[in-house]
MILUMKOL-968097 format. One record per residue (C-alpha): z, y, x; residue in three letters. Coordinates in steps of 0.02 Angstrom, whole numbers, padded with zeros to 5 digits. Each point is the difference from the previous one (the first is absolute). Layout:
// residues N
NODE      c3      c2      c1  type
NODE       Z       Y       X   ALA
...
//
This chain:
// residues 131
NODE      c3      c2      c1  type
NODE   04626   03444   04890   UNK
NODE  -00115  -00113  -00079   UNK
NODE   00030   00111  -00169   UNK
NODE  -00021   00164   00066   UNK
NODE  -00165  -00045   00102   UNK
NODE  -00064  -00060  -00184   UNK
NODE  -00017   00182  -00076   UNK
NODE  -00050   00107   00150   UNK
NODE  -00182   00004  -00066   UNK
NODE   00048   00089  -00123   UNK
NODE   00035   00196  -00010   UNK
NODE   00152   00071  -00039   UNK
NODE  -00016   00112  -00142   UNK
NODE   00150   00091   00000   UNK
NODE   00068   00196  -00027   UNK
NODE   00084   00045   00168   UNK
NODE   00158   00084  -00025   UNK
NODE  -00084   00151   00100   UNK
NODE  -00110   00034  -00141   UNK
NODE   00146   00016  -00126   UNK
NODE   00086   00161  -00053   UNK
NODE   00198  -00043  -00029   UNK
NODE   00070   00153   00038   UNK
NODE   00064   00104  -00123   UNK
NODE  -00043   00176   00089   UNK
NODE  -00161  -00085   00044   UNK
NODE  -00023  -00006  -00204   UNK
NODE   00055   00178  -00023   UNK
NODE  -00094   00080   00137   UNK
NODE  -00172  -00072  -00069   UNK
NODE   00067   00056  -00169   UNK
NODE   00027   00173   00057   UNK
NODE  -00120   00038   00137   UNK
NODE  -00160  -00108  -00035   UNK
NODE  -00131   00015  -00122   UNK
NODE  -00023  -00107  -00155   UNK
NODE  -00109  -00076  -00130   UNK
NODE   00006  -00088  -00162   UNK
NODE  -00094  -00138  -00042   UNK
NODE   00018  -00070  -00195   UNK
NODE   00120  -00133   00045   UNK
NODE   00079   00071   00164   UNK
NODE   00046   00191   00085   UNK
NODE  -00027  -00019   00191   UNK
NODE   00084   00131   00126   UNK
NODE  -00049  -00011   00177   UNK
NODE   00034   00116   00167   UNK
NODE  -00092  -00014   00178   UNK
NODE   00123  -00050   00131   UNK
NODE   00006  -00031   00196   UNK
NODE  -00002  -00188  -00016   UNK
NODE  -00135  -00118   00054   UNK
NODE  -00003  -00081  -00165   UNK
NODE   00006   00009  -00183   UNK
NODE   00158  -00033  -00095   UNK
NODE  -00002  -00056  -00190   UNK
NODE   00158   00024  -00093   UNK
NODE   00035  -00034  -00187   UNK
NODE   00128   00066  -00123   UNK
NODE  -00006  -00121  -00159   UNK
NODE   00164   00024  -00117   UNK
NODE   00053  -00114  -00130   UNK
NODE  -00054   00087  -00124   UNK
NODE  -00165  -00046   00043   UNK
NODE   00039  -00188  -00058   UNK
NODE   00083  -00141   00049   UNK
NODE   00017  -00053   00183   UNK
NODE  -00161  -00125  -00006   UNK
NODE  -00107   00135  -00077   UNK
NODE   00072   00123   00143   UNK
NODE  -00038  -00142   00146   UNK
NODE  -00154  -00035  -00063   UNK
NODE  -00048   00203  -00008   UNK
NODE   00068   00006   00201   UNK
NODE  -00103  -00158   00049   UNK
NODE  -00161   00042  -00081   UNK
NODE  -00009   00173   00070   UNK
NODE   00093  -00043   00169   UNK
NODE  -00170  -00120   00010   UNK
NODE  -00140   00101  -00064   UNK
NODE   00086   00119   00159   UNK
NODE  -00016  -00118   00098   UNK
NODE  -00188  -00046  -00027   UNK
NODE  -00054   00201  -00004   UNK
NODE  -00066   00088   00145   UNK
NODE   00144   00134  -00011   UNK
NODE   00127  -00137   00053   UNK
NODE  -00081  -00021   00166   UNK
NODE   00010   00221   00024   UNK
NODE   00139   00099   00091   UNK
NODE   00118   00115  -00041   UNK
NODE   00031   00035  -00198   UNK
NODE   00157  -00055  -00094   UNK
NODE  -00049  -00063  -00187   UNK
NODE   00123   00003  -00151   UNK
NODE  -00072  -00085  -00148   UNK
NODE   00117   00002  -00166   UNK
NODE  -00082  -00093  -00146   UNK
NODE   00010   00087  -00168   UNK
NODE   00104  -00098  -00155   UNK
NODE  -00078  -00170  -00042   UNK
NODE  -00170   00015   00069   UNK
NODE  -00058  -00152   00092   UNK
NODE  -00146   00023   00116   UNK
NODE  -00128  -00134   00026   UNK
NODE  -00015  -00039   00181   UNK
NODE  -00167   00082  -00001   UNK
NODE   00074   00144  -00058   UNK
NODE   00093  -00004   00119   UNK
NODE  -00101  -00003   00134   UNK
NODE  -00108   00132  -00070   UNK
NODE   00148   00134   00016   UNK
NODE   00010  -00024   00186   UNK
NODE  -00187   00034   00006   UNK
NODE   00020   00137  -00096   UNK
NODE   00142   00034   00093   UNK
NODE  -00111   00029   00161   UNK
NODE  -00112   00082  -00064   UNK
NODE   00122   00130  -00033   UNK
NODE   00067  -00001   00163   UNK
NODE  -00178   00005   00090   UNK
NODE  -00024   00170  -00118   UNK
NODE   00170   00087   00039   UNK
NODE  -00031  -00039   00185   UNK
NODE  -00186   00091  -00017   UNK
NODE   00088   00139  -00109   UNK
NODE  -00010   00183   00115   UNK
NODE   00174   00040  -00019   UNK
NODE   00050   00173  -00066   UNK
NODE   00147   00073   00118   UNK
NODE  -00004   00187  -00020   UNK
//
């Protein structure tokens, strides 16, 4: 008890499970339905769901490198998530696939979900065309 009481004061920062894509037709869905960007190290797909949060999914193959380089790709952007204001939205599914053996600085990083947003905040103000 003793040991438990010890790190209370601090916060946990973690990446709840409900923020994860895992699903395989989750993948393909955003893939096929949502709209997309490319970045110079990254190409991000992402689709407007029903949810009340944001989910953050990542397809990194080994051909992007070995499995430390491919780790250390999901942490940094999994955290520069994290810390942007998108991560604390609703409803939009986000696929991010790295392109071959780029490796983002965590600024970077966190500079494509801002730009990410800003994206989003124009396609939401967008009058759309349905004629």
């Amino acid at each position: 008890m003793l040991l438990s009481n010890r790190y209370q004061c601090f916060p946990i920062f973690r990446f709840p499970p409900t923020l994860r894509m895992k699903i395989r037709r989750d993948f393909v869905y955003v893939m096929q339905k949502g709209n997309f960007f490319a970045s110079s190290w990254c190409v991000v797909h992402w689709v407007r769901t029903k949810a009340a949060y944001v989910r953050l999914g990542m397809s990194v193959s080994s051909k992007y490198g070995s499995a430390v380089l491919r780790n250390k790709f999901r942490r940094r952007v999994r955290e520069a998530f994290r810390l942007s204001d998108l991560a604390h939205g609703h409803g939009i599914d986000i696929h991010i696939k790295p392109k071959k053996e780029l490796f983002p600085e965590f600024s970077a990083c966190c500079q494509l979900f801002s730009q990410l947003e800003d994206v989003i905040k124009r396609e939401d103000h967008e009058p759309s065309s349905s004629g």
